[in-house]
N, C-alpha and C positions, 0 to 999 in steps of 0.2 A: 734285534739284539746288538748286531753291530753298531747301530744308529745311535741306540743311544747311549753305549761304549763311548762312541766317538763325540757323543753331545755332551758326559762326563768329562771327557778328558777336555775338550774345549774351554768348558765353565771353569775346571779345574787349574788350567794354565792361566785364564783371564784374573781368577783369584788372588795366585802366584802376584801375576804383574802389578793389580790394585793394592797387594802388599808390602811389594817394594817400592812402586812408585810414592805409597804414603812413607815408609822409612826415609826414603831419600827428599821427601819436601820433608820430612822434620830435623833431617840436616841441617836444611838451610834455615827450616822457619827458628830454631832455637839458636842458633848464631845469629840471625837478624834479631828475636827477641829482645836477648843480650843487650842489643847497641840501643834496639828503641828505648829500656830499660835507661842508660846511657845518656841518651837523650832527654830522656824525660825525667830526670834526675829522680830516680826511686831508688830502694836499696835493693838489695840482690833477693831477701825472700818476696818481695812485692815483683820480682820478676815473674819466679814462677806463680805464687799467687793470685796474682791478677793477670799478667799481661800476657803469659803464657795457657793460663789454664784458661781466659776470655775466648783467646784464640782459638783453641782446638775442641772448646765445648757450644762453640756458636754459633756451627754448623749443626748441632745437634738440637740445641730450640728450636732452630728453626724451623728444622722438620719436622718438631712436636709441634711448632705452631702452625704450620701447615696442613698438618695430619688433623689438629682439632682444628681447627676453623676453618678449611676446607672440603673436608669428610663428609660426604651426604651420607654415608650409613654408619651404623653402628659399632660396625669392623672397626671403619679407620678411629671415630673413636677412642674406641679400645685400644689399638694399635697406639695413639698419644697417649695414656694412660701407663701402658704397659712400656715406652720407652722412659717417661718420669720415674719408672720404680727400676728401670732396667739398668743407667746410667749408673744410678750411687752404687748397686749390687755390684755391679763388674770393676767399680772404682776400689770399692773399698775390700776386695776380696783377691780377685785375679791382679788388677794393676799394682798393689802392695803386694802382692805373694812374688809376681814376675822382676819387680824391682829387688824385695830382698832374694830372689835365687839371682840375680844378673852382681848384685854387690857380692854374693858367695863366691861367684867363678869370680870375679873379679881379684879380690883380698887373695884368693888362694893361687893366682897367677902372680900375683904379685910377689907375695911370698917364695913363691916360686923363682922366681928369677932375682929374689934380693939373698945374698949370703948372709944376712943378719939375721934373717927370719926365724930361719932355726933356732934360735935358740930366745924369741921374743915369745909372747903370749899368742896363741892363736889367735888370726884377727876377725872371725869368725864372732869369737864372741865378745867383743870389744864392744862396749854401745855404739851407737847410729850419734853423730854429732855431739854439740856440745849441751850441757844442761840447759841454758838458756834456750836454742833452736827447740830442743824438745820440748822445752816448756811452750813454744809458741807453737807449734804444730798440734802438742795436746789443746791447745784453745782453742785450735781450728774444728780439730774434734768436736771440743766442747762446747761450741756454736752448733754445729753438723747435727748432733742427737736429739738434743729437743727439737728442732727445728724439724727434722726428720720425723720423730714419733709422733709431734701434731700433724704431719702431712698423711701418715699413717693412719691416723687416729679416724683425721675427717674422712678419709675410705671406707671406714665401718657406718656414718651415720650421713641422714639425709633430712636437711632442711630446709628453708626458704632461702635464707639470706649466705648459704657457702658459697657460690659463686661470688660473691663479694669480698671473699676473706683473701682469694688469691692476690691483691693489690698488697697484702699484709707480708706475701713472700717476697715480693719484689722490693719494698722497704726495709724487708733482713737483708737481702744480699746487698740493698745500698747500703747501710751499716758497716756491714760486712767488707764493704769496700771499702769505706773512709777507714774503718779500722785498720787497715792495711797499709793504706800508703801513709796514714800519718804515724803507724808506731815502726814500716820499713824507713820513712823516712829522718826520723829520730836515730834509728839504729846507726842509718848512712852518718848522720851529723857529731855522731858520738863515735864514730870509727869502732863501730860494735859490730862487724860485717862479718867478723871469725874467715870461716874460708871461699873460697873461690874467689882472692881479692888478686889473683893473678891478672895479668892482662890478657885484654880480649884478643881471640884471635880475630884474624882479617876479615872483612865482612865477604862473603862469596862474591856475590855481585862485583867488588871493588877490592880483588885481595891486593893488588899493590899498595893501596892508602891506607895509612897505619892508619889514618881516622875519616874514617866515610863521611858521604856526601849525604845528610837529612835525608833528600828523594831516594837514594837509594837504599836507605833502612828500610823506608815505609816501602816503597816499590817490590823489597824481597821478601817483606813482613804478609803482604798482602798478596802477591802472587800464588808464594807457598799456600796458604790458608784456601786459596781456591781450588788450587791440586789438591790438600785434605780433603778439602769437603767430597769433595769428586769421587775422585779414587774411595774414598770411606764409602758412602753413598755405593758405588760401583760392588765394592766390596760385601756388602750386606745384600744386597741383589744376588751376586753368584750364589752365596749363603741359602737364603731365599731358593734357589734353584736346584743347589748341590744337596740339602738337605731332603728333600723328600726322595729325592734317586737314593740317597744311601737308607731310605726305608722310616725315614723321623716324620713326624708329624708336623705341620704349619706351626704347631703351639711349641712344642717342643725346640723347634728351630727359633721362633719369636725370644722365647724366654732363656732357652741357653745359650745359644750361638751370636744372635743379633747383639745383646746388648755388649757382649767381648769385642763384638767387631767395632761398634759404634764409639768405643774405646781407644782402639787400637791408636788414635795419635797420640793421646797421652802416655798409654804406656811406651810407645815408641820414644816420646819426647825422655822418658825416665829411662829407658834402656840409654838413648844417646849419655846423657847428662852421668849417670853411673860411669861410663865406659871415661868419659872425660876427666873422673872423679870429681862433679859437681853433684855432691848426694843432698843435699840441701835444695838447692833447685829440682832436682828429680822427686823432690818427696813433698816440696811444697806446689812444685805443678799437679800434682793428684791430691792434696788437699782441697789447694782454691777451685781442682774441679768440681770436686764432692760439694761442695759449698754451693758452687753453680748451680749444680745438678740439681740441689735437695731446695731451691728456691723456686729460679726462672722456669722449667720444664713444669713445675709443680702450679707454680701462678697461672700460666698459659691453659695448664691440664684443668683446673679449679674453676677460670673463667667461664672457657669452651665446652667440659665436657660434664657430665655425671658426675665423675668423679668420685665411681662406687667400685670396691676392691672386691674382690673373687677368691678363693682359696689360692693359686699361686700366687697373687700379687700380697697378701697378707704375709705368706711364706716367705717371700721375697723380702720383706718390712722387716721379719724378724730374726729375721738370717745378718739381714743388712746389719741394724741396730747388736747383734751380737759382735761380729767382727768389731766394730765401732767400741765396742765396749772392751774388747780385749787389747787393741790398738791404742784405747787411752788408757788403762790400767800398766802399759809396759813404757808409754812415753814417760806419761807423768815419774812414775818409780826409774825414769833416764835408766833403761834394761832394756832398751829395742834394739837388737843384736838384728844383721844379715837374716838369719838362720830364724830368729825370733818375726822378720817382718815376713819373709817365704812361708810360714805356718799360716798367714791372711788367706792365702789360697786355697785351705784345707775347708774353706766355710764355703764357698763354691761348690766345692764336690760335695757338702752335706748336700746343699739347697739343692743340687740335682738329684742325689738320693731320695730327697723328701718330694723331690715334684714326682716324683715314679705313681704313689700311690693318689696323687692327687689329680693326676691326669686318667688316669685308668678307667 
């Protein structure tokens, strides 16, 4: 009894650590982002879009492409399968709900400590950005759904030639890519960049030089990104461990827990960026991850595995695809309030309501 008291509390504290240690590489990694951004002359939503959400979702291929194409049995398989549907779920639910509760305390601290507040409009319910930004994030969507429902779709049915079609996802998100850096970089060219056009702050690595040294963007760009992985990785293992002590089942831990953790730098990246008031960055690094997610994992899964859905992963598809659908009904109508983006969350606790009966 004692033993494995003491082996909980162990896993438990090791948890803790791979949690902070990933918050404090997404300090650095979204400050050095910034500069590579900088550098590489994009505009500011192609930061988090591409260069941010690249970053912290590709450690997360990898292990799907390792899990499929390494996996002598079935499990691991599975296991790639069920991280492809696991990603967009926890993206488009937990990491939108965790961002709009972090923008609530935010506005209401704010308020808080301005005298004028009192007497302004709650900012609570203020929309999220300007028309135009929501207009592009809803097209990020608007890419995300079909792309998604056909990856869905091919789960239900089995024929010769699907393993060939996953070459067709990796062609969207190259799409997907150019469309980013040539309408962020328009934006840049048109001084269309709305906010976060403050200056950067000092790069970590090099805080005395108002303007860093090339190696050392890439040097803290890349460092960080390896402590993510790490730490993540570490993190879903405790998970893995802590879970059945506290009485949950391998699947149960697989489908709720893992994919939140497998997450966890983006929503961290969005907690920072909130906290900085860069809400634009924080909402386009969980787009272009969703974007990632519902392609590259999905290609690799289609190649390597079966590529056949099961009652939670179907559930998972249609849970996902609803969130998706409520998230572009409030962009598009520029009505995604705080409080309106925090409701993302509440389709998470369905989908675990709903896997109750379907595990049983």
């Amino acid at each position: 009894m004692r033993e494995g008291l003491t082996s909980f509390v162990i896993h438990f504290v090791l948890l803790i650590v791979c949690a902070v240690a990933i918050y404090l590489s997404c300090e650095w990694f979204v400050n050095a982002v910034e500069w590579l951004g900088e550098r590489l002359n994009v505009g500011k939503m192609a930061v988090g879009t591409i260069l941010a959400a690249f970053g912290t979702a590709l450690p997360e291929s990898v292990v799907t492409l390792v899990a499929a194409t390494t996996g002598g049995t079935a499990e691991a398989k599975n296991l790639a399968v069920g991280a492809a549907m696991g990603g967009p779920l926890a993206l488009a639910t937990v990491a939108y709900g965790v961002t709009g509760a972090a923008l609530l305390i935010k506005r209401r601290r704010d308020r808080a400590a301005s005298a004028v507040a009192a007497a302004a409009v709650p900012a609570p319910l203020e929309a999220l950005g300007t028309e135009a930004e929501m207009k592009h994030l809803a097209k990020d969507q608007s890419w995300f759904l079909p792309i998604f429902f056909v990856k869905v779709s091919l789960g239900l049915v089995a024929f010769a030639f699907k393993p060939a079609l996953g070459v067709l996802f990796f062609a969207a998100y190259a799409a997907y890519f150019w469309r980013e850096i040539r309408s962020s970089r328009e934006d840049a060219a048109a001084g269309d960049e709305g906010e976060d056009e403050e200056e950067l702050e000092a790069l970590k690595l090099q805080p005395k030089k108002a303007s860093p040294d090339t190696w050392a963007v890439v040097v803290q760009t890349l460092a960080t990104l390896v402590v993510i992985f790490f730490a993540a990785h570490y993190f879903v293992a405790q998970l893995d461990v802590i879970g059945p002590m506290l009485g949950l089942s391998a699947t149960v831990t697989a489908l709720l827990l893992s994919p939140i953790a497998t997450e966890l730098p983006e929503i961290m990246n969005a907690i920072i960026w909130v906290r900085q008031g860069k809400v634009k960055l924080a909402l386009a690094n969980i787009s272009g991850a969703m974007m990632i997610q519902a392609t590259v994992p999905s290609g690799i899964g289609l190649l390597f595995t079966s590529w056949h859905f099961d009652g939670p992963l179907i559930w998972a598809g249609l849970i996902t695809m609803a969130a998706i659908v409520y998230l572009l009904l409030t962009m598009r109508a520029h009505r995604l309030t705080p409080a309106r983006l925090a409701v993302a969350a509440g389709f998470y606790a369905v989908f675990a309501i709903g896997l109750i009966p379907l595990l049983a």
